[in-house]
Structures are given as structure tokens and as C-alpha cells.
C-alpha positions as CSV (number, residue, x, y, z in Angstrom):
1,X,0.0,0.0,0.0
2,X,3.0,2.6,0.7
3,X,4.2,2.4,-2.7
4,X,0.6,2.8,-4.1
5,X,0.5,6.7,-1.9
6,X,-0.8,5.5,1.3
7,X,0.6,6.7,4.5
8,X,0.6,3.7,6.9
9,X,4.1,5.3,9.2
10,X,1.8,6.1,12.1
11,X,0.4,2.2,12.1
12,X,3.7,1.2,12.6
13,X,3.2,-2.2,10.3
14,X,6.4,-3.3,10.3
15,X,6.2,-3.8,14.5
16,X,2.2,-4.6,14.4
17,X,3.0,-7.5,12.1
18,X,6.2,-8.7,13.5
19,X,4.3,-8.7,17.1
20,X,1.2,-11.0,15.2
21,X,4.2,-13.1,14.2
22,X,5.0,-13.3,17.4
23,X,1.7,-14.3,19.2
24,X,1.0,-17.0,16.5
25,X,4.6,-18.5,17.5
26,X,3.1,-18.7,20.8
27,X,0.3,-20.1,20.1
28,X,1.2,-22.8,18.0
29,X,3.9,-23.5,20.8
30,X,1.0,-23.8,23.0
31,X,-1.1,-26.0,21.2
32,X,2.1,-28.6,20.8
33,X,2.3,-28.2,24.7
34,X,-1.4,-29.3,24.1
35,X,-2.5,-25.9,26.2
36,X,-5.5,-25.6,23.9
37,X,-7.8,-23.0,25.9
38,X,-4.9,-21.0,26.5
39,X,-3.9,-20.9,22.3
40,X,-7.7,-20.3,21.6
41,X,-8.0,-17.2,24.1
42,X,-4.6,-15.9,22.2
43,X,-5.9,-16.8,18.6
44,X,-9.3,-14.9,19.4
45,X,-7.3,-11.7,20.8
46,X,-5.1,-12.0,17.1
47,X,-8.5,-12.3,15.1
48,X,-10.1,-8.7,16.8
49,X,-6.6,-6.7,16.8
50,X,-6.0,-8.1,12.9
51,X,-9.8,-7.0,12.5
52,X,-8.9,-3.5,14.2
53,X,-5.8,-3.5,11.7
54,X,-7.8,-4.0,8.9
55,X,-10.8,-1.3,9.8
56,X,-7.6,0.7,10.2
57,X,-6.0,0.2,6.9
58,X,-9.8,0.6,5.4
59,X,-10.0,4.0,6.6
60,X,-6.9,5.2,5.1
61,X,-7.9,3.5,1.8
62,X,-10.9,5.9,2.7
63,X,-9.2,9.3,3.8
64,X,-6.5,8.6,0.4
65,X,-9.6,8.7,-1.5
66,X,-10.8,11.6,-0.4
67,X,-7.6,13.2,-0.7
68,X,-6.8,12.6,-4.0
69,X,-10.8,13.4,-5.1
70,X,-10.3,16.9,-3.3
71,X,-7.2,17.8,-4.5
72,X,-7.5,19.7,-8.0
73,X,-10.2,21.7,-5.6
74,X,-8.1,22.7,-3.1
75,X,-5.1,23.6,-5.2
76,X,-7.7,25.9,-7.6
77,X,-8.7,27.9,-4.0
78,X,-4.9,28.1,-3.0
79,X,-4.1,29.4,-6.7
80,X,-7.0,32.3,-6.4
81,X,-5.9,33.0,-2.5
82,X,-2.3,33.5,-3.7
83,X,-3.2,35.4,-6.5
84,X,-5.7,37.4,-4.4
85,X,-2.9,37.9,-1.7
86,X,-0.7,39.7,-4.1
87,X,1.0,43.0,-3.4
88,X,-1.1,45.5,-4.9
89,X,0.2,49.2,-5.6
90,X,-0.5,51.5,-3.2
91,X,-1.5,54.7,-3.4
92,X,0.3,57.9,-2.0
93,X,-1.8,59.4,1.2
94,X,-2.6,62.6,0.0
95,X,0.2,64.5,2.3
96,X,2.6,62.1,0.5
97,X,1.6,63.3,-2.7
98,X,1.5,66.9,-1.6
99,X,5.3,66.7,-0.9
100,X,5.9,64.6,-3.6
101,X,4.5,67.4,-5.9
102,X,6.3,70.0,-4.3
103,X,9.5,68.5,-4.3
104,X,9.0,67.9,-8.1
105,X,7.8,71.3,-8.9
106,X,10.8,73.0,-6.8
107,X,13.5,70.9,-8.8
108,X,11.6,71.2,-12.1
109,X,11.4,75.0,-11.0
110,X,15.1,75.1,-10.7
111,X,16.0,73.2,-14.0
112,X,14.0,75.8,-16.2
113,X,16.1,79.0,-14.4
């Protein structure tokens, strides 16, 4: 599934797995012991926590779905907020532009003497 998109790093899958391994090691080491209740309780703990895996992986299959489906969406309202968010020219205050003026009209005063 990781190399088809999915992000499973926060199910830890490697160690969830190896740790199943683990527990059906037991169990069959039980059962050749012939402790038979004992391997059953352990084999019905392994079926709900695969169970839990697997409603686990199903709603990532879900949530990758609904990624990729929103996607082109979400990347048209982050291209219109970006372009909305642009610098836009700003105009003088009108003290600004009073100064500006004069200073313009003293040097272009100047250049004509």
C-alpha cells in the first residue's frame, strides 16, 4: 500500500505485524504443549486486533480517496488566494503626494532657471 500513496508510518506495520508473528509463534507452541484453551484465548485476541488493523488500513484507503478526489479543488482555492494575496500598488496618502508634488515642482522650477 505505501508504494501505491498510502501513509501507513503512524500504524507502525512493520512492528504490528512482527508482534502478530510473534503471538501466533506462541500459540502454536501452546497448542504442541497441548494448552488448547490458552492458544484459543490468544488466537481470538489476534483475530479482533488483525480485524482493528484491517478497519484501520480501510479507513486510510478511505481518507487517500478523499484526498486525492479533493485535491484539484483545493489547489484551484490556494491558486485564487495566492493570487488574491498579491502586493497590490499602493496609493500615495494625500500628504505624501503633496510633498511629492512640491519637491518635483521645486526641482523642475530650478531646472528651467
Amino acid at each position: 500500500m505505501e508504494e501505491r500513496g498510502y501513509i501507513l508510518d503512524h500504524l507502525h506495520m512493520e512492528r504490528t505485524l512482527q508482534e502478530k508473528q510473534e503471538k501466533i509463534e506462541q500459540c502454536l507452541a501452546m497448542i504442541h504443549e497441548l494448552r488448547i484453551e490458552e492458544a484459543k484465548q490468544i488466537v481470538a485476541e489476534l483475530k479482533e486486533e488483525i480485524d482493528a488493523l484491517y478497519d484501520l488500513l480501510e479507513n486510510e484507503v478511505l481518507a487517500h480517496q478523499y484526498v486525492q478526489t479533493e485535491m484539484p479543488r483545493l489547489s484551484g482555492m490556494l491558486q485564487e488566494l495566492a493570487a488574491e494575496a498579491k502586493p497590490r500598488p499602493r496609493r500615495c496618502s494625500s500628504s505624501k503626494a503633496t510633498i511629492w508634488r512640491q519637491a518635483t515642482s521645486k526641482s523642475t522650477g530650478a531646472s528651467k532657471a
